[in-house]
C-alpha positions as CSV (number, residue, x, y, z in Angstrom):
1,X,-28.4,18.5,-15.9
2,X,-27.3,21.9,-16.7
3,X,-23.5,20.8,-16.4
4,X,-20.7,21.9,-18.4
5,X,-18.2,19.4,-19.2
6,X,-15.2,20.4,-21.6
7,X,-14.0,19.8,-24.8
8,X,-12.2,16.9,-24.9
9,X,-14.4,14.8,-22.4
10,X,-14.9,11.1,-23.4
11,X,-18.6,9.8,-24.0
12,X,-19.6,6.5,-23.9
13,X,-22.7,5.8,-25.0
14,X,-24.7,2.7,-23.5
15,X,-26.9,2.2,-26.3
16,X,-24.7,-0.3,-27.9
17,X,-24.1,-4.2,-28.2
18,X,-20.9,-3.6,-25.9
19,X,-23.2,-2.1,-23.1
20,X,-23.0,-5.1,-20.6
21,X,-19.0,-5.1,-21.1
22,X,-19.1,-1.1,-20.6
23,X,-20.7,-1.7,-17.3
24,X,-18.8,-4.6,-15.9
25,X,-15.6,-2.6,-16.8
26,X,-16.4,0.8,-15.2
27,X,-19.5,0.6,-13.0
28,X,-19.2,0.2,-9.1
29,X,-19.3,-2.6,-7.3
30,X,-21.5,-3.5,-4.5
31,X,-21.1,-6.8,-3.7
32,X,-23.9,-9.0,-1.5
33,X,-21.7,-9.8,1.2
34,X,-23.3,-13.3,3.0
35,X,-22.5,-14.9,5.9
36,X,-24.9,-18.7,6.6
37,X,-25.3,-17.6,10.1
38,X,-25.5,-14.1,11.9
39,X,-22.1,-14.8,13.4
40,X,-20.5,-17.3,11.1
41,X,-17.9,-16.5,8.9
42,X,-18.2,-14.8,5.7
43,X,-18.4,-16.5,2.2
44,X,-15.2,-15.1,0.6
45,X,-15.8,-14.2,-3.0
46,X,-13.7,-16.5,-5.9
47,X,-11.4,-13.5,-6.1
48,X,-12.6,-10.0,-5.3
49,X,-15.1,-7.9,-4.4
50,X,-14.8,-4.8,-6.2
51,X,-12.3,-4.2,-8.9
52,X,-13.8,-1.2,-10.6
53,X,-10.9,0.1,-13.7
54,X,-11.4,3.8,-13.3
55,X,-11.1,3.9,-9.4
56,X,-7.7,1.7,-9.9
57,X,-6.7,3.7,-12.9
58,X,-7.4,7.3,-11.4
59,X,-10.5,8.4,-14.3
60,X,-13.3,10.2,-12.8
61,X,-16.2,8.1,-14.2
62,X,-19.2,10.4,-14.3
63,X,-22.8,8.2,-15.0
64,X,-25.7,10.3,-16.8
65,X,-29.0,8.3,-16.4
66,X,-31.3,10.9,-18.1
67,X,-31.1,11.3,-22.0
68,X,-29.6,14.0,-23.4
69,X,-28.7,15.8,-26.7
70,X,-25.7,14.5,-28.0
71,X,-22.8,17.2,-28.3
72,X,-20.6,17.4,-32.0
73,X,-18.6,13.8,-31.6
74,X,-15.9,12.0,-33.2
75,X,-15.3,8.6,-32.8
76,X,-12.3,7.3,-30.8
77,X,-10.6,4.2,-32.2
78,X,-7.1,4.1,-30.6
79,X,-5.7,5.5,-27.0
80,X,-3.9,8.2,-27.8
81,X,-2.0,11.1,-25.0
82,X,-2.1,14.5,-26.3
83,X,1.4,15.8,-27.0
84,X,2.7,18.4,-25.2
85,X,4.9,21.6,-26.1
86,X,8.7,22.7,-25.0
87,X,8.2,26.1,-24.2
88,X,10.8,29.0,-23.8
89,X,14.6,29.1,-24.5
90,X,15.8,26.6,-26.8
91,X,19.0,26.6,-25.5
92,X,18.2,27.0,-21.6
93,X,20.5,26.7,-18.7
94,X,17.5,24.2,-17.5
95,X,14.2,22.5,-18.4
96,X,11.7,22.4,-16.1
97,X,9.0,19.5,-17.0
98,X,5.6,18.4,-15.0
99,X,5.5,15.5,-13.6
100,X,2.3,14.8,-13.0
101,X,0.6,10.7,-13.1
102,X,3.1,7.9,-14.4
103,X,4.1,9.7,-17.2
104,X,6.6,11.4,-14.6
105,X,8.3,8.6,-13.7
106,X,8.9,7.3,-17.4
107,X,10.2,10.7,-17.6
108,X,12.7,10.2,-15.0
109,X,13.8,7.4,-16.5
110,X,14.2,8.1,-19.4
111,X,16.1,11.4,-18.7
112,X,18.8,9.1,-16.6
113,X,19.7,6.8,-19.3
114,X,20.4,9.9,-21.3
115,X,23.1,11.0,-19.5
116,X,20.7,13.8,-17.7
117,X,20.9,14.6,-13.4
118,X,17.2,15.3,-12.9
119,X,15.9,16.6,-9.6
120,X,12.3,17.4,-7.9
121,X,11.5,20.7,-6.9
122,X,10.5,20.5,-3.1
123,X,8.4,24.0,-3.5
124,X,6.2,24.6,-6.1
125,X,7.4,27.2,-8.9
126,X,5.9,29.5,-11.8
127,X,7.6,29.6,-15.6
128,X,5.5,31.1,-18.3
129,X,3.3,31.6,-16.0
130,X,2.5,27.8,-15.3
131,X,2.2,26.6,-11.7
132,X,5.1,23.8,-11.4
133,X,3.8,21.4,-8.7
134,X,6.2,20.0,-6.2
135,X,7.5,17.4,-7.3
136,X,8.1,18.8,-10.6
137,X,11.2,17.9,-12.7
138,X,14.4,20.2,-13.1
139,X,17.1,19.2,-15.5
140,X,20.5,21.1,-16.0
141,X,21.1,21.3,-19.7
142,X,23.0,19.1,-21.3
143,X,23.1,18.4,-25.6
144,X,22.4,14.5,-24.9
145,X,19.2,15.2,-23.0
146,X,17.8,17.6,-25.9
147,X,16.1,14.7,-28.0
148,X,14.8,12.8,-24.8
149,X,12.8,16.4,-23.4
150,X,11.1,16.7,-26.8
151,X,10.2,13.3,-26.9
152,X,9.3,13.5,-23.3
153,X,7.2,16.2,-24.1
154,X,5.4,14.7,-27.3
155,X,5.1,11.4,-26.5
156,X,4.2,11.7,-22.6
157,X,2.0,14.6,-22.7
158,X,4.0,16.4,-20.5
159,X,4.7,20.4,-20.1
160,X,8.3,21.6,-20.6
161,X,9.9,24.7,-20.5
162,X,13.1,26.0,-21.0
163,X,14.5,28.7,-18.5
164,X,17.8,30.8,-18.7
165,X,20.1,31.1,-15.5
166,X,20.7,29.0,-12.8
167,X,18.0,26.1,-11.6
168,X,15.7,27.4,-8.8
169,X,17.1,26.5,-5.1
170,X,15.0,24.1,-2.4
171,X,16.0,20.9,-5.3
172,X,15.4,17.2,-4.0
173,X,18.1,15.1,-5.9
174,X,16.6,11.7,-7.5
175,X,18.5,9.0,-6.8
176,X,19.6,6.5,-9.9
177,X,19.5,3.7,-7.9
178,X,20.5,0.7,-8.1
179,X,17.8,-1.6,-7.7
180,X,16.9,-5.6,-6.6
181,X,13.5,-7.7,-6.7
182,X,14.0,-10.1,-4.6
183,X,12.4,-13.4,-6.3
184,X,11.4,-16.3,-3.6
185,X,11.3,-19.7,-4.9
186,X,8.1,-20.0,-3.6
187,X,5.4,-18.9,-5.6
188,X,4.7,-15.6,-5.8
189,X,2.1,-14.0,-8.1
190,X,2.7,-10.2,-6.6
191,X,6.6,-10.8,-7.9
192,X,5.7,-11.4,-11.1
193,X,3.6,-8.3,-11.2
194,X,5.6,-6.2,-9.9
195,X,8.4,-7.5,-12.3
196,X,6.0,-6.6,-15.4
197,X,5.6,-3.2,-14.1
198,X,8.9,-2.5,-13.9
199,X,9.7,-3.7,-17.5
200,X,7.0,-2.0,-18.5
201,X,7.8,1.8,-16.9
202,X,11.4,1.5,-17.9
203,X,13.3,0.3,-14.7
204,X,16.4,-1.2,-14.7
205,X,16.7,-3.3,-11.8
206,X,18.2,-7.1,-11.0
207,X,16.6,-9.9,-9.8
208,X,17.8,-11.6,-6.6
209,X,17.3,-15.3,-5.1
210,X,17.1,-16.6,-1.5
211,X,21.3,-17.6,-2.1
212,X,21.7,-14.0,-2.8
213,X,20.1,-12.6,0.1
214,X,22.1,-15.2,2.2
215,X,25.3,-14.2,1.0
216,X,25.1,-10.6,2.5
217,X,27.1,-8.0,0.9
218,X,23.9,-6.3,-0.3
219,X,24.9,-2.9,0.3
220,X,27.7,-2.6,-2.1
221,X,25.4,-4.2,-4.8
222,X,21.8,-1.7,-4.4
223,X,20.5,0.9,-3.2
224,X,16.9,-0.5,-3.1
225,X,15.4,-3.8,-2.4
226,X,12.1,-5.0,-3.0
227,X,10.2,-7.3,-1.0
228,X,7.2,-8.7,-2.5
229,X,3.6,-9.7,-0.7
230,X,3.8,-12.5,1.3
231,X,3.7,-13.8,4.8
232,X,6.6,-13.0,7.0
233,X,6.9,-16.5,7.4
234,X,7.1,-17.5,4.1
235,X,9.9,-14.8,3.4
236,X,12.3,-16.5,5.8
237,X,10.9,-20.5,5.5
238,X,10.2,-20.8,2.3
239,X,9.8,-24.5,1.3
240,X,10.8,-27.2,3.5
241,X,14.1,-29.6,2.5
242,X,12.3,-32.1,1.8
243,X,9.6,-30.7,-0.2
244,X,12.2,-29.1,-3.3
245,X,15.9,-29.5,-4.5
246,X,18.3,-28.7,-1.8
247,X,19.1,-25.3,-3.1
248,X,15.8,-24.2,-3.7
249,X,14.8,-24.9,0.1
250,X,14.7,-22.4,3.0
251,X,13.5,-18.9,1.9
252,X,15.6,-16.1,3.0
253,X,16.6,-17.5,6.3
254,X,17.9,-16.2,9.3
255,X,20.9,-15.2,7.7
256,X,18.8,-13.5,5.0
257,X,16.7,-11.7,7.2
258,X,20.1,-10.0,9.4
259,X,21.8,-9.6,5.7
260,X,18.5,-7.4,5.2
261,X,18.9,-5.7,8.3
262,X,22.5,-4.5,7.7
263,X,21.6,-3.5,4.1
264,X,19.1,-1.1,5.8
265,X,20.9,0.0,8.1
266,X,24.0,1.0,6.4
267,X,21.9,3.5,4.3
268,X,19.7,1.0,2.0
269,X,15.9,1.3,1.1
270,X,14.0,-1.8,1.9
271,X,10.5,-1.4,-0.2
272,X,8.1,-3.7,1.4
273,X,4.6,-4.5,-0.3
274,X,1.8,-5.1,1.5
275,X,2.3,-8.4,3.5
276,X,5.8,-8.3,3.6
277,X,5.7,-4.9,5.7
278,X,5.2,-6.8,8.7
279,X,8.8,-8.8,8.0
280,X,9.9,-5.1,8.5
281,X,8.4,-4.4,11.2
282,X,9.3,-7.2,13.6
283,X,12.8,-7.4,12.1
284,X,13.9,-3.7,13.1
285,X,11.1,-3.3,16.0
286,X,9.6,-0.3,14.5
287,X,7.1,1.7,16.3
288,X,4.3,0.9,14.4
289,X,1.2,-1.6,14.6
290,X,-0.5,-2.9,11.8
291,X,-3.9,-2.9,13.1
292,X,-6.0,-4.8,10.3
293,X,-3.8,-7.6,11.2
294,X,-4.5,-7.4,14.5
295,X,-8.7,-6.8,14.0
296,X,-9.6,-10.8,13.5
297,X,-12.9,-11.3,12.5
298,X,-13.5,-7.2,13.0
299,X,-12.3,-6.2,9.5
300,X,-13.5,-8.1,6.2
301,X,-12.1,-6.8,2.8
302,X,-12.0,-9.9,0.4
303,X,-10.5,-7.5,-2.2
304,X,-11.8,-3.7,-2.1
305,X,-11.7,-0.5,-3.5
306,X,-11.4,2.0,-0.8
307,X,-10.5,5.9,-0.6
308,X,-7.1,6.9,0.2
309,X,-5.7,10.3,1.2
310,X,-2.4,11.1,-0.3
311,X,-0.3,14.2,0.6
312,X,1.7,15.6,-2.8
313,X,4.1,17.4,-1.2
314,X,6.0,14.3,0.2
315,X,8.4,12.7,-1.8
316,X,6.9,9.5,-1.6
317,X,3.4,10.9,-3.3
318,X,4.9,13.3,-6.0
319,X,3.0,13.2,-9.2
320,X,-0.2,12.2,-7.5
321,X,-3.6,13.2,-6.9
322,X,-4.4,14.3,-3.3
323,X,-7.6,12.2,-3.2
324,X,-7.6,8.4,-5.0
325,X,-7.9,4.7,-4.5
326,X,-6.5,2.1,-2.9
327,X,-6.9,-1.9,-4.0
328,X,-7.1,-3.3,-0.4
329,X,-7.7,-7.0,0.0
330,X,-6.5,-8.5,3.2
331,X,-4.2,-6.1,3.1
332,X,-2.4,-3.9,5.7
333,X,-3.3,-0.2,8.3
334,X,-0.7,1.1,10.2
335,X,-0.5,3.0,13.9
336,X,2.4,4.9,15.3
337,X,2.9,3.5,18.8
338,X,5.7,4.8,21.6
339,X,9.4,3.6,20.6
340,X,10.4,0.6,22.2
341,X,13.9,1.4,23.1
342,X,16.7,0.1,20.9
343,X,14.6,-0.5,17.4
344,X,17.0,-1.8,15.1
345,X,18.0,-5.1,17.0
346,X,21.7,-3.5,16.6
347,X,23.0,-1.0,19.7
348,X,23.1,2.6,19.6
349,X,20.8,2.4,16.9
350,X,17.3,3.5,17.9
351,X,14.3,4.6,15.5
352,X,12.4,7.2,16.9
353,X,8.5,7.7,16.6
354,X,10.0,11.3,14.8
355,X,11.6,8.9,12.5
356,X,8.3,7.7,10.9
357,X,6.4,9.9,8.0
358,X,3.0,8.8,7.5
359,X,2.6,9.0,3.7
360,X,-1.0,8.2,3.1
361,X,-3.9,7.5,5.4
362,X,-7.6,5.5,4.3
363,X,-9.8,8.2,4.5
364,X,-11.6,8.6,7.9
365,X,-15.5,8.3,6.7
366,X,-16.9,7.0,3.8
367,X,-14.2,5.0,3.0
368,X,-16.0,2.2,0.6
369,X,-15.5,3.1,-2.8
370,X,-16.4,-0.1,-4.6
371,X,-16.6,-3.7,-3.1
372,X,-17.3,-5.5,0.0
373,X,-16.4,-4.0,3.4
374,X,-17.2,-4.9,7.0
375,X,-15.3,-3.1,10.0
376,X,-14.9,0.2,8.9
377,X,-13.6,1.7,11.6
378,X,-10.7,-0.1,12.6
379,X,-9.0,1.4,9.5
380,X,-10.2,4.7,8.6
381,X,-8.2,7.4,9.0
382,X,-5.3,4.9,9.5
383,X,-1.9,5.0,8.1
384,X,-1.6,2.9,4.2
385,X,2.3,4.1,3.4
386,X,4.4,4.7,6.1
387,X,8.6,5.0,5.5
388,X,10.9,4.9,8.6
389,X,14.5,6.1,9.3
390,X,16.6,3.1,10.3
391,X,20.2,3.8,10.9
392,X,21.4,6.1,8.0
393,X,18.6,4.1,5.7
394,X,14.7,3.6,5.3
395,X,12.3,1.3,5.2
396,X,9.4,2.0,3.2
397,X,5.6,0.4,3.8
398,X,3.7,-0.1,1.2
399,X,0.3,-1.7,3.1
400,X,-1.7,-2.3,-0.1
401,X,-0.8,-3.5,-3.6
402,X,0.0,-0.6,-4.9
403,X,0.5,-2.8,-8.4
404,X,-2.3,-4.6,-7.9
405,X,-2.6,-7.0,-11.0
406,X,-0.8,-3.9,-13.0
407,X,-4.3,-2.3,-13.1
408,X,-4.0,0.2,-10.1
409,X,-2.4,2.9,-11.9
410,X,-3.5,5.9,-9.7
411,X,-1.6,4.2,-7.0
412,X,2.1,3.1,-9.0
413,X,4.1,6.0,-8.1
414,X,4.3,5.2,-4.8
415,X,6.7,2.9,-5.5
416,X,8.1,4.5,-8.3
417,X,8.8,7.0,-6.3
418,X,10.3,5.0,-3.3
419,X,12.7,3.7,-5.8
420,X,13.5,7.4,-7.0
421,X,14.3,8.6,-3.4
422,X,16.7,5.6,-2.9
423,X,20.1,6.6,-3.0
């Protein structure tokens, strides 16, 4: 169609025995929605609606439906990532590496264990006459980190180069935080995601139980907690007594819940997926509404792929693309409302409307990217990551699964990220 597409650029061709598995895996989804009467309720699928890889995984899928002359191909057998190049002094006084896409935060990580400071540039810069987007890494040099930037930049695929002199100024320090995923005794599929995915990108973190959260003292053990998806009330209930063993009964409790609130307070990061964001909400009165909950039978998204906005130069959203999508099923929109006085349930400690920095928004039109969705407009344009100052800490709202069965990869450095600005 008279497009040029460059070299590089992956065909697949349909005119093979894999062809209905091709199109299952990366075709859109438009799913029948039914309901047995005009007003009844809607037949819920088995399990989604939409689950499209490439929308999830961040690939611009590009269909051709007219024949066409076949450029010179080679056939792909293996996922491979191109490697990339350390350019400039070998001996710099710092490295500055992109950070674009996951590979960024494995960078991060892998920088920290050896023996490395990273930071993020909060403006973007030029070496070598490549543009450095914010969120970009800067290292000071250090012999133990030599062997981890080349690998960083062979096996990653990522940019590096070494500069002379002193590291540029406007730096965001990363924090190497200490980090806790909380585990309920109550089954929890999103916790045993999200525990894969941290394996998986090279996390440390520690896993925490309902007696742990009880006990308090959090603060002088983390610097992050994560709260998985579930209902508020199945955070702090968990399972009746008389339903499991004694010490497997109760959830988080009360206790739990003010243990969580002094964690915050005192300068912790609470990172709350989807559900669980409204646990946060009530706990420390924040400003905010989450509207989808409060839409009834005006909003139906049985598990969705829908468009989401992201702005890059936020901490929160480094490494990502400014346009994506989000894996939305039942899942969470969030409104700024007036403060409501004292928001923290604790004196003198108020969170302002000012103290709320709207991360990500659904996008206000055409927000249906693959799936089933009724009641447009009582999210578009809305808020889908929000974090709030609370006390000399944050809370950070995740509204959607932003791990969604580990497949959502355009949308994991969201909370890779919150985890990197916990300190």
């Amino acid at each position: 169609d008279g497009e040029a597409y460059p070299a590089g650029t992956d065909i697949i061709f349909l005119a093979q025995p894999y062809r209905a598995y091709v199109k299952t895996l990366l075709e859109r989804q438009s799913y029948p929605g039914h309901r047995a009467t005009a007003n009844g309720p809607a037949d819920r699928p088995y399990d989604v609606a939409g689950w499209t890889l490439p929308m999830q995984m961040g690939v611009n899928v590009l269909t051709i439906a007219r024949s066409f002359e076949a450029p010179t191909t080679s056939r792909l057998t293996t996922a491979t990532i191109g490697p990339g190049n350390v350019w400039g002094e070998r001996k710099p006084g710092h490295w500055v590496i992109e950070a674009h896409g996951n590979g960024g935060a494995v960078a991060i990580n892998r920088l920290v264990a050896a023996g490395a400071a990273p930071a993020w540039t909060a403006i973007p810069i030029e070496v070598g006459g490549f543009r450095y987007e914010p969120g970009s890494i800067v290292v000071p040099y250090v012999k133990s980190a030599e062997l981890a930037v080349a690998t960083i930049a062979r096996e990653l695929g990522l940019r590096v180069d070494g500069v002379k002199g002193k590291a540029p100024q406007n730096l965001r320090p990363i924090g190497r935080a200490r980090v806790a995923l909380y585990k309920p005794w109550t089954e929890n599929i999103d916790e045993g995601w999200t525990r894969w995915l941290l394996d998986q990108y090279e996390f440390h973190y520690t896993t925490i139980t309902d007696t742990e959260i009880r006990a308090g003292n959090l603060r002088g053990r983390f610097d992050a907690i994560i709260l998985p998806n579930s209902s508020p009330d199945r955070l702090v209930s968990g399972y009746p007594a008389d339903a499991v063993p004694p010490q497997n009964s109760g959830g988080m409790t009360s206790a739990g819940l003010e243990a969580i609130k002094t964690f915050v307070r005192t300068g912790g990061t609470l990172i709350c997926l989807s559900q669980s964001s409204d646990l946060a909400i009530a706990a420390f009165e924040l400003p905010i509404r989450d509207i989808a909950r409060e839409a009834d039978d005006r909003l139906f998204v049985p598990g969705s792929i829908l468009r989401l906005d992201v702005d890059p130069t936020k901490p929160l959203a480094y490494g990502m693309e400014p346009h994506t999508a989000a894996s939305f099923a039942f899942s969470s929109a969030f409104e700024g409302i007036p403060a409501r006085g004292p928001a923290t349930g604790h004196a003198g400690e108020p969170v302002p409307s000012a103290g709320l920095d709207m991360v990500a928004h659904y996008a206000s039109r055409d927000l249906l990217l693959s799936g089933w969705l009724e009641g447009e407009d009582v999210i578009a344009g809305r808020a889908a990551v929000v974090q709030a100052t609370v006390g000399t800490g944050h809370v950070v709202l995740l509204g959607f699964p932003v791990q969604h069965r580990g497949q959502s990869h355009a949308t994991f450095r969201l909370l890779f990220n919150a985890i990197f600005s916990a300190r």
